[in-house]
N, C-alpha and C positions, 0 to 999 in steps of 0.2 A: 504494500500500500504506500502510495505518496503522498507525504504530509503536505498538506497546502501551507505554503508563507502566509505569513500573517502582515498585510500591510501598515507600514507605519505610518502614524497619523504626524501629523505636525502641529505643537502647541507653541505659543509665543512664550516670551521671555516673565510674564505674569499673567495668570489665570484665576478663574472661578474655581475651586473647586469644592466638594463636599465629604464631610466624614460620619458616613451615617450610622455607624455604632456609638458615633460621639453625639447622636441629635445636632450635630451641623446641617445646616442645607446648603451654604455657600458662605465662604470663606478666599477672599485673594492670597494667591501663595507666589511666590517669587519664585521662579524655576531657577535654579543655581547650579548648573553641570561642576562647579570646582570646588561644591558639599558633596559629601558622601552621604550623608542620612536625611530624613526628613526631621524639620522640628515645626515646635510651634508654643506659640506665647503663652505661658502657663504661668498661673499665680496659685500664692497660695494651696502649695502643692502638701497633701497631708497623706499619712499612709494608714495604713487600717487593714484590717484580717477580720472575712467572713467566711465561716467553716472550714477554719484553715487554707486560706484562698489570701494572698496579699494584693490589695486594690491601690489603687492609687487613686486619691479625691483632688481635683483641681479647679480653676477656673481658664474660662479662654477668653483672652481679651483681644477683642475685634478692634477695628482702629476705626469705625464708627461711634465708637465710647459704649457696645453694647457687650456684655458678657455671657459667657454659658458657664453654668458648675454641670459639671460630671463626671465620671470617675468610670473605671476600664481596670481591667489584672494587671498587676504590676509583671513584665517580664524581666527587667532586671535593671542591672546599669551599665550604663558605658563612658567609658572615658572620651570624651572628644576635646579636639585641638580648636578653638573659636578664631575667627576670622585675625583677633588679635594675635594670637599666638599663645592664648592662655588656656590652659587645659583645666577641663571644669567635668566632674563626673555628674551626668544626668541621668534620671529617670526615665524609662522607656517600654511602651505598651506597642501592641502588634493591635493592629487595625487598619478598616477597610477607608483604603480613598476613593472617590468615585469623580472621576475626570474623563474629560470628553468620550463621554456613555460606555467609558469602560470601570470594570470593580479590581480594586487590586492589594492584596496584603501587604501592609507596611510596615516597618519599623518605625514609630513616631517619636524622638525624643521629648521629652518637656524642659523649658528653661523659659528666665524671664527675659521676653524680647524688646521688653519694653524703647529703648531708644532707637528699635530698627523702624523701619518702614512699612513692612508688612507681619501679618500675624500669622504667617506660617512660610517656611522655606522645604523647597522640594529638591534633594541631592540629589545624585546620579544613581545610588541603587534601587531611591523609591523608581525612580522614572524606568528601570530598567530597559526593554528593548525596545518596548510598545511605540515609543515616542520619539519622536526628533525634534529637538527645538531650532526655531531662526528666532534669534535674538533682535530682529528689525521690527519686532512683530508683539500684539499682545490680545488677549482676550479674543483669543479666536471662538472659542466653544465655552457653553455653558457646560456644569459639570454632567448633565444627563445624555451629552454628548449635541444636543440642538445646537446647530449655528445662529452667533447672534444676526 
């Protein structure tokens, strides 16, 4: 049997997108091919065990000044290098993004992004192969995959 390719779509340099185990519906994220993970602006980040389950309790703060609490399984931590050059161990849960009408498992860091730009950055292993970005470009698709 021959596998069919999968066409890759093309997303711009910032997008819509949604995290719908996080009750997000849209959220702008900065597509960054020179990150490796995905993150996103977390506050108030608390931890907590339900039936021997570690959760992670947060907040996400949109840059509309609007926030969501929710909270997702703690998978663990990881050391990352920040754009400064300062290495900061973060919190990190496995959950679904949903960008130009595709679904896809990610690794999502939490930290506070506060001074950035946008309330989530997309690296190069979230984007894995699906996607190609041109950097001249933005908000091509909503995240249910509709063209605006």
């Amino acid at each position: 049997m021959v596998k069919k390719k999968r066409e890759k779509k093309v997303v711009g340099w910032k997008e819509q997108v949604a995290l719908p185990d996080l009750k997000i519906k849209s959220v702008i994220a900065k597509i960054d091919t020179g990150a490796n993970l995905a993150t996103i602006d977390a506050d108030d980040i608390k931890f907590v065990t339900r039936k021997d389950v570690k959760y992670v309790k947060f907040t996400v703060k949109k840059r509309n000044n609007t926030v969501r609490k929710t909270s997702a399984p703690l998978a663990g931590f990881k050391r990352i290098r920040s754009s400064n050059g300062d290495v900061e161990r973060r919190p990190y849960i496995k959950t679904d993004i949903l960008m130009d009408g595709i679904t896809k498992n990610i690794e999502l860091t939490l930290t506070d992004r506060g001074p950035m730009d946008y309330t989530m950055l997309i690296g190069r292993k979230a984007l894995g192969r699906r996607w190609i970005v041109n950097p001249s470009i933005s908000f091509m698709t909503k995240p249910n995959g509709n063209k605006k």
